[in-house]
C-alpha positions in Angstrom: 0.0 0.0 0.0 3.0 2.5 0.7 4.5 1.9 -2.5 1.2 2.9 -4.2 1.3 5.8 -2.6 4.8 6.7 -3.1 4.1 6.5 -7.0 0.8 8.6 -6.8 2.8 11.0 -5.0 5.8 11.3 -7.3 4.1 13.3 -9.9 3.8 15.8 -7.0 7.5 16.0 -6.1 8.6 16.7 -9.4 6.3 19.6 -10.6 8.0 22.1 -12.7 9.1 25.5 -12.0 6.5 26.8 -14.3 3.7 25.8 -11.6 1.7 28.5 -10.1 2.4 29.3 -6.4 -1.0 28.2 -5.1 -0.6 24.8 -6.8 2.8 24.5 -5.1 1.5 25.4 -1.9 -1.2 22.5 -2.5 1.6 19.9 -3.5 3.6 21.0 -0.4 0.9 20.6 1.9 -0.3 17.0 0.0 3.9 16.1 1.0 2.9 16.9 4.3 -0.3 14.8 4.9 2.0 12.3 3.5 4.9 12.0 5.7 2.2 12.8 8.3 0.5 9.7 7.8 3.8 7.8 7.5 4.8 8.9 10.9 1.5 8.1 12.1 1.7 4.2 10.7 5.3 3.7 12.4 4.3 5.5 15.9 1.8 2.8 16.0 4.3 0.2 15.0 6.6 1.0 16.8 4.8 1.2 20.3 3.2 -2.3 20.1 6.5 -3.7 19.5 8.0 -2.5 22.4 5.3 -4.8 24.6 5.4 -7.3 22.0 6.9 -10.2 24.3 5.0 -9.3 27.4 3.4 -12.2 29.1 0.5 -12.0 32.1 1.8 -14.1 35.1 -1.0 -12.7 37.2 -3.7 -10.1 37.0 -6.8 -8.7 38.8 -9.0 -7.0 36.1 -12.1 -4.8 37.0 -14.8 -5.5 39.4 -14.0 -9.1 39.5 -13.4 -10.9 43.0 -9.7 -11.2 43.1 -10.2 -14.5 45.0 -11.8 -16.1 41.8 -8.6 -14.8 40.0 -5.6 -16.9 41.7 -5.7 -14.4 44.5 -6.3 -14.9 47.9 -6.4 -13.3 51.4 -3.2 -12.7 53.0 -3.1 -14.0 56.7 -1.5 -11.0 58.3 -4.5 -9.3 57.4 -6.5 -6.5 59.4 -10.4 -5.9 58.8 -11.2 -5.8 55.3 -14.5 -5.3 53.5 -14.9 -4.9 49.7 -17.4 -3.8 47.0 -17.3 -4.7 43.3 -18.0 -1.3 41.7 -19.5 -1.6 38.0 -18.3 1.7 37.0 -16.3 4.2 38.8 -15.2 7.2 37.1 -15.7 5.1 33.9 -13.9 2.4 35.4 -15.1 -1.1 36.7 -13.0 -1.8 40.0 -12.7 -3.6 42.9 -12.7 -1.6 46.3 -10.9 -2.7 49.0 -11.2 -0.8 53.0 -9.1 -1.3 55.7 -9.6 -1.3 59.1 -8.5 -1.9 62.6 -4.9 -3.7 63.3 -2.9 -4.3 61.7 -3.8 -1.7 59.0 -3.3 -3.8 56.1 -5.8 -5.6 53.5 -3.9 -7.3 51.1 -4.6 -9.9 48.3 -1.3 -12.2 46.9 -0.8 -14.1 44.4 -1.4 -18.0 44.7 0.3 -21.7 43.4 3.9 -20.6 43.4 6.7 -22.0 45.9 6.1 -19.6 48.8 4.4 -20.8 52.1 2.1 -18.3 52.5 -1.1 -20.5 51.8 -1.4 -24.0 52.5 -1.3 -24.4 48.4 1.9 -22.7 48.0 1.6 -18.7 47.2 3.5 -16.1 44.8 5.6 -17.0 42.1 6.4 -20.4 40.4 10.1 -21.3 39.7 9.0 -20.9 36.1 7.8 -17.6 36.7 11.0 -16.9 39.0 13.3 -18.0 35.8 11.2 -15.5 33.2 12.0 -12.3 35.3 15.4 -13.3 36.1 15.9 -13.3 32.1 13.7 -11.2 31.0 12.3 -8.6 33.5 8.9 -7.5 34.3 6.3 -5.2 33.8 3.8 -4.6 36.9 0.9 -2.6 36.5 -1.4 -0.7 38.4 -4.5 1.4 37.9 -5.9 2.5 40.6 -7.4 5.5 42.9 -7.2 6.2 46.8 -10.8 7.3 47.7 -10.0 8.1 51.6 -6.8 7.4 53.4 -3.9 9.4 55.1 -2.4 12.3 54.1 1.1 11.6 52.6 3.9 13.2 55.1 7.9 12.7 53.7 8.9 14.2 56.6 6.5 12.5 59.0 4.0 9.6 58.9 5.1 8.6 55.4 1.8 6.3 54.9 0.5 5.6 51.3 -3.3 4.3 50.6 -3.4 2.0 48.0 -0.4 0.3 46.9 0.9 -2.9 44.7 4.2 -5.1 45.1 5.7 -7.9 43.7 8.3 -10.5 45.9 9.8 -13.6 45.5 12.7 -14.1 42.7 15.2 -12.2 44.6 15.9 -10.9 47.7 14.6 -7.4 47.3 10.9 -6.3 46.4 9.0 -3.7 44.3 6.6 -1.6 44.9 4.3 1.7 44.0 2.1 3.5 46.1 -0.5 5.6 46.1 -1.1 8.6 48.6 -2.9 12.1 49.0 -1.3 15.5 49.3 -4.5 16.6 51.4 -5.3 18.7 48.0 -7.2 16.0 45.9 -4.3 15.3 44.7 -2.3 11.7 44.1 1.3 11.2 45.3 2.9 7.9 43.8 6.0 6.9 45.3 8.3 4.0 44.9 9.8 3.1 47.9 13.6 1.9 49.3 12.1 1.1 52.7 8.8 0.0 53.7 8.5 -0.5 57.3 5.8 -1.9 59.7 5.7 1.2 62.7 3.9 -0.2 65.8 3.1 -3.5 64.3 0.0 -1.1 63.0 0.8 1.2 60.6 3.1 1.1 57.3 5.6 3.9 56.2 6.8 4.2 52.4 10.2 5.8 52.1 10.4 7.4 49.1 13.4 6.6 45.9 13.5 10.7 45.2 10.7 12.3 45.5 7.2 11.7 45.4 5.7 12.3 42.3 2.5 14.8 42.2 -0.3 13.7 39.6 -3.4 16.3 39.5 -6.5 15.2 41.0 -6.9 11.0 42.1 -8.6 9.8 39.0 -7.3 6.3 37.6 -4.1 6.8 35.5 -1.8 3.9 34.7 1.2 3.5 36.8 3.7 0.5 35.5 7.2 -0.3 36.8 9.9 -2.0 34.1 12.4 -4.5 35.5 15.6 -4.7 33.9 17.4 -7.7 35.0 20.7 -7.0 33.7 20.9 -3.2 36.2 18.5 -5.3 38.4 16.6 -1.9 38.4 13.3 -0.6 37.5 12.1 2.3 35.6 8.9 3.8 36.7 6.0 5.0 34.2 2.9 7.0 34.3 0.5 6.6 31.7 3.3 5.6 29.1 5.9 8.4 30.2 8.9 7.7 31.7 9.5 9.3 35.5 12.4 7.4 37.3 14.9 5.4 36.8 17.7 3.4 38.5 14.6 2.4 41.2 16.7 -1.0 43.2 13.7 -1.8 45.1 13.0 -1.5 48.8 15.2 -3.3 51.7 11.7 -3.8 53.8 12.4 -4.5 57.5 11.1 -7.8 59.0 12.2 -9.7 56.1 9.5 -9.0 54.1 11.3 -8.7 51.4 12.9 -12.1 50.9 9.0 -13.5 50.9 7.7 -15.2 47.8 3.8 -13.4 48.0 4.1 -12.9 43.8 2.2 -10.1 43.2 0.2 -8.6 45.5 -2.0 -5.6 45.9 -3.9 -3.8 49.3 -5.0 -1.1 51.0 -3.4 0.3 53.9 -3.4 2.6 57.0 -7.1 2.9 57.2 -8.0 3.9 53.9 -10.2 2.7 50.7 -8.9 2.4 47.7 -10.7 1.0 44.0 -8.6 -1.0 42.1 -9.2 -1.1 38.2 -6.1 -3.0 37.3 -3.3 -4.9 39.2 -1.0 -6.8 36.9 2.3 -8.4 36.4 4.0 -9.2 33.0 7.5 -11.0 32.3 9.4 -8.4 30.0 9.9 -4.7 29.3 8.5 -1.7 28.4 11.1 -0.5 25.7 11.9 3.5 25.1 12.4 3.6 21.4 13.5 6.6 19.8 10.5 7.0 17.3 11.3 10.3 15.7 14.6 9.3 14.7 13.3 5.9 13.4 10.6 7.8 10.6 12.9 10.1 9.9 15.9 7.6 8.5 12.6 5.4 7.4 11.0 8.2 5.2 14.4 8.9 3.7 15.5 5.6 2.5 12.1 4.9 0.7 12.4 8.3 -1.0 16.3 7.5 -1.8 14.7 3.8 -3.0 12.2 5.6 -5.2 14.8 8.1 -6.8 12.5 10.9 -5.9 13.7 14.7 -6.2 12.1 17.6 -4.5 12.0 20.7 -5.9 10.9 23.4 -3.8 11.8 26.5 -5.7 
């Protein structure tokens, strides 16, 4: 189909200088819509490849019951009541509350080699091997509805969060939290820490990062296992980098749980999406790419501009 075009539009490169201005205005601005659409076709390319070898290990989706997806309850657990919510904000989710002590209401992944459920939980050695060699991709969409008030300098609690545990001997994790604005505050953490035996603190890697308003927006960490860091994204655009993962006290983060996902210190939290992948997200440098693409076909098709 490109090559039909690129001899329809041929006749337009080579007008002749005898051409009135307004019909060379017309043929400049038909080049345009061309290399347009081009760029348009290999954006499109280009950003499903760089997913292309992705593959699910674990997911909660929607408003379904996490326990009918290979989730289950985790034992440590404080009160916990949920709602399935057809449509929030546009969203079907889950909704998970916490309360009382500990503050903690947490689903993990099932059937792997840990010993946190009588029929094994987290990660297979299968799984284990994929990340190892070829990294992961854990997703979150999600929205703190009521919760604490993010602190760096003080309580430190987030109130929605996901994590993943269990091929090596630190873990990941995001969480969510509010500025007391209506505002998020996601925040990937090098220490989480039980205070009290209650309540749970995230330590920030940086800063926290401020996102307007608490809607759902899609919030994905990319393991490299060759840095044996993550990157961190936010609805597709990169934020951090170098992110080692957290050294959580009590050992926590030597336990195979898989993934997992909760709400914590008292607060409520909807959960649209909560999934882990073995692979990458890949940066590739697009612009670059059409612009060599576009100028080999028009060097294969022994095209000349003339613009005078």
């Amino acid at each position: 189909m490109i090559i039909r075009m690129l001899h329809t539009y041929k006749n337009l490169f080579t007008c002749s200088s005898s051409a009135t201005h307004n019909i060379k205005m017309k043929y400049r601005i038909s080049i345009m819509r061309f290399l347009q659409l081009i760029g348009a076709v290999l954006l499109t390319t280009f950003s499903l490849f760089g997913q292309a070898q992705a593959a699910v290990i674990s997911a909660h989706i929607g408003n379904n019951d996490p326990l009918t997806e290979n989730f289950g309850l985790w034992p440590f657990n404080g009160g916990v009541t949920t709602t399935s919510l057809a449509d929030d904000n546009g969203y079907a989710s889950w909704q998970i509350a916490n309360f009382g002590s500990p503050q903690q209401a947490v689903y993990n992944q099932l059937g792997g080699t840990g010993s946190w459920q009588s029929g094994g939980s987290g990660l297979t050695q299968q799984h284990i091997d994929d990340i190892q060699n070829n990294g992961f991709i854990m997703s979150l969409q999600a929205r703190v509805i009521d919760g604490p008030i993010y602190d760096q300098q003080g309580n430190q609690q987030v109130g929605a969060v996901i994590s993943v545990a269990g091929f090596s001997s630190v873990r990941f994790d995001i969480g969510l939290g509010s500025d007391g604005l209506g505002n998020t505050l996601v925040v990937v953490p090098d220490l989480v820490n039980e205070v009290g035996g209650s309540t749970f603190s995230y330590s920030p890697f940086g800063s926290p990062i401020l996102v307007t308003g608490n809607d759902y927006h899609l919030y994905q960490l990319s393991y490299d296992p060759t840095s044996l860091t993550a990157s961190l994204f936010i609805d597709g655009n990169l934020q951090a980098t170098g992110y080692a993962g957290s050294a959580a006290s009590g050992g926590a983060q030597s336990n195979n749980y898989g993934l997992a996902f909760a709400s914590l210190n008292n607060a409520t939290a909807n959960f649209a999406l909560a999934q882990l992948e073995s692979g990458q997200l890949t940066i590739i440098p697009v612009p670059g790419a059409i612009i060599l693409f576009i100028s080999g076909l028009v060097a294969l098709m022994g095209f000349k501009f003339k613009i005078a």
